[in-house]
N, C-alpha and C positions, 0 to 999 in steps of 0.2 A: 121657822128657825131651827128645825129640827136636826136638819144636816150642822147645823153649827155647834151641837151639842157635843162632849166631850163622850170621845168612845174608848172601851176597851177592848182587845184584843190578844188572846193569849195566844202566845208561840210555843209557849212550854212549860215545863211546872215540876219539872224531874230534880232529885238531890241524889245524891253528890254527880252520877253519872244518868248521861242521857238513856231510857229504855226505848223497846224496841217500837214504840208509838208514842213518847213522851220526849221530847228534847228538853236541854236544861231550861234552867229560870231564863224569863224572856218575854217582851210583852210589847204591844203597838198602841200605840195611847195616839187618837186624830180626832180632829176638831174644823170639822169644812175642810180646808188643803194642808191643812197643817199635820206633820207624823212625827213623833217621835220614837225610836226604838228605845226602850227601857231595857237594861240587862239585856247583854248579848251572850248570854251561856249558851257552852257547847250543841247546837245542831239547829239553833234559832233562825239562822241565815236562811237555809233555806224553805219551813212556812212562810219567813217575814214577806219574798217573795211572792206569795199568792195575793198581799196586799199591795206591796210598792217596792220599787228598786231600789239601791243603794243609791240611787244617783234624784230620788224623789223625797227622801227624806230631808227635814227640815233641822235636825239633831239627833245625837245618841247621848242615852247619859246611862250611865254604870253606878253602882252602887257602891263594890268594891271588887278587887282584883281575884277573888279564890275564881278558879276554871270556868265553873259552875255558874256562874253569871257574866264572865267576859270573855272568856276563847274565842267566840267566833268573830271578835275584833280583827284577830288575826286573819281570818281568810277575807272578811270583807275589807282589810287593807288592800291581797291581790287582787280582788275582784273589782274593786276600785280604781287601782292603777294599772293593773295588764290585762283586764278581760275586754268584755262589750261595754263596761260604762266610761262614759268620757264626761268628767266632774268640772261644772264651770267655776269650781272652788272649796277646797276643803270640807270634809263638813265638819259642822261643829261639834265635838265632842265634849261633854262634862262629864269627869271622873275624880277620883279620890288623889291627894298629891302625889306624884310619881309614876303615872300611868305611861304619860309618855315615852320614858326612858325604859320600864318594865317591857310598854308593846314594842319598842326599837330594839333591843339588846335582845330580846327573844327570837323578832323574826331576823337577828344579822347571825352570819357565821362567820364570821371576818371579823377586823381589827376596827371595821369603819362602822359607823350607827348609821343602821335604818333610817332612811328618814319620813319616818311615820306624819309629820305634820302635811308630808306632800298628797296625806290622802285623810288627814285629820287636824280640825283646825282645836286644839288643846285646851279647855279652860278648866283647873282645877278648883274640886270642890272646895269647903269649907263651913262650917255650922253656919247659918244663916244664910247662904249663898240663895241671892232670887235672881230669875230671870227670863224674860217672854220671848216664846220662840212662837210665833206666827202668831197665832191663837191661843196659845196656850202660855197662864203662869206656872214658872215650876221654881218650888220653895226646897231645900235641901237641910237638913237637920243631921247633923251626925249623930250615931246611935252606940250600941254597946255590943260590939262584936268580935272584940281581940286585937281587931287590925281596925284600920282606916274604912267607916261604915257609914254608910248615909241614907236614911230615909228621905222619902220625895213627897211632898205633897202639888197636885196639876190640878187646875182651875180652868173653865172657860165654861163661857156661856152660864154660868151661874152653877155648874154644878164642880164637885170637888171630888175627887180621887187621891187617897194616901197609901204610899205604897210603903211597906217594913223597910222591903232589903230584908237581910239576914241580922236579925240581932235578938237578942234574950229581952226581955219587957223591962222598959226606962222614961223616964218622968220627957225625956224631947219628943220622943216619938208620942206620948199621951197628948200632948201640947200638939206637935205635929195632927194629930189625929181629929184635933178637938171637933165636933160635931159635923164631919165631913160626910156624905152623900154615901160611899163607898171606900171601907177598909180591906184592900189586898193583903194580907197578913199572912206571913212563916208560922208552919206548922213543923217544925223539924222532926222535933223529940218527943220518942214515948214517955218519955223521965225527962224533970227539970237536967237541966246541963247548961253551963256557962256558953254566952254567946249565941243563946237559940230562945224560940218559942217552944211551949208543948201545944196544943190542941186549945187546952184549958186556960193556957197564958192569953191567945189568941183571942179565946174569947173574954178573960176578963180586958187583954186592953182595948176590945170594941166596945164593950160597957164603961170602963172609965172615960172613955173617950165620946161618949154617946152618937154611934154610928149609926148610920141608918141601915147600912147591909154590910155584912161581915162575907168577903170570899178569903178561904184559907187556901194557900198555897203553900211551895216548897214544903211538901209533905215527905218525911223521909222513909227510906225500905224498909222499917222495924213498923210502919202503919200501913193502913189501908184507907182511900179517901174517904169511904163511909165513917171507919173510926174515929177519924180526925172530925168529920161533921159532928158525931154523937158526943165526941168529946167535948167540942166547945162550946155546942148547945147547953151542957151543962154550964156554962157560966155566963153564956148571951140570948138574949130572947128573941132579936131580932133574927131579918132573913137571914140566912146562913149557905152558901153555895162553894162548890169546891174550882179551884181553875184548871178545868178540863180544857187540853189544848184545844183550836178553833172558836172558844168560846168569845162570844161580841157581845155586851154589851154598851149602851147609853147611858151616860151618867149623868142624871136629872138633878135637877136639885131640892132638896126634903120641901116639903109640903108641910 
């Protein structure tokens, strides 16, 4: 049952803007045939491609609307409706309330709206929003981010995946966390700052949270990913790995 196993897959892990070998936040979470794209930040489209098409995925879900996690909604809307894929139905997206109208009114230049559902079937988030897409449960918590923020937690095969999203450390996302296989967690800030993690945040809420493996992500240009590692090992004792884009893991479940 090993192919059944819940995987991960990093597209990208860059903050605020994509570098020259990092695209933004961005991640392929599959389970047997099942794919979800997690955050679609700027330049994710196309690694996501080295695994599967626009037109092979199963859902996308977004966390919230800053660039940096959803821009390239926008180009796989055209890629969807004008290139080579021919869609035998929307696909599903879950995002934050308002998405729709944000990705419509953005890609229209005109008086008339986008009509973004023709290449996205719309279900917006909300604090406890659950839902199975093939294989995979995915659990949605809103977090503490400024704006409209949602942590994910994805299950199958008996193992568990909890992803931040972007937010400062808060008792949903500890909850969210609680004793999961693997915490994907925001490493933003050198310095505490409202609406992020530091390094240290990172790792105390993989310790409150008792995780089995802590990967810090969404590292921002004031660190370096070793930094970010050495910093939250100070407050977590477990595995600690950074998401290096292409990186795949199997997410088993604790032992």
């Amino acid at each position: 049952m090993t192919e059944e196993l819940l995987r991960l897959t990093v597209l990208g892990s860059a903050t605020p803007y994509a570098s020259a070998d990092n695209p933004c936040s961005g991640y392929l979470l599959s389970s047997g045939s099942t794919r979800v794209w997690v955050d679609a930040g700027s330049g994710t489209l196309g690694p996501l491609q080295r695994y599967c098409g626009l037109d092979e995925l199963d859902a996308v879900w977004i966390s919230h609307l800053h660039a940096d996690h959803s821009a390239d909604l926008l180009t796989a809307y055209y890629g969807a409706l004008y290139a080579d894929i021919r869609l035998d139905a929307p696909i599903p997206l879950y995002g934050p309330p308002g998405i729709a109208d944000r990705l419509a009114w953005f890609l229209s230049n005109t008086p008339v709206r986008s009509p973004i559902e023709s290449a996205f079937d719309v279900t917006e988030l909300y604090d406890g929003h659950e839902v199975t897409v093939g294989s995979i449960r995915l659990t949605s918590r809103e977090v503490a981010h400024g704006i409209p923020a949602f942590a994910l937690r994805a299950e199958a095969a008996g193992g568990t995946l909890v992803y931040s999203g972007d937010t400062e450390p808060c008792a949903r996302l500890n909850a969210l966390a609680d004793g999961c296989d693997v915490l994907l967690c925001e490493a933003d800030s050198a310095e505490p700052v409202e609406g992020h993690h530091t390094p240290e945040d990172a790792g105390d809420t993989a310790s409150a949270a008792r995780v089995g493996r802590l990967i810090v992500t969404h590292v921002g240009r004031s660190l370096t990913p070793q930094a970010a590692l050495a910093r939250a090992a100070t407050r977590y004792n477990g595995p600690i790995d950074y998401a290096t884009p292409g990186l795949t893991i199997p997410i088993s479940p604790l032992h």
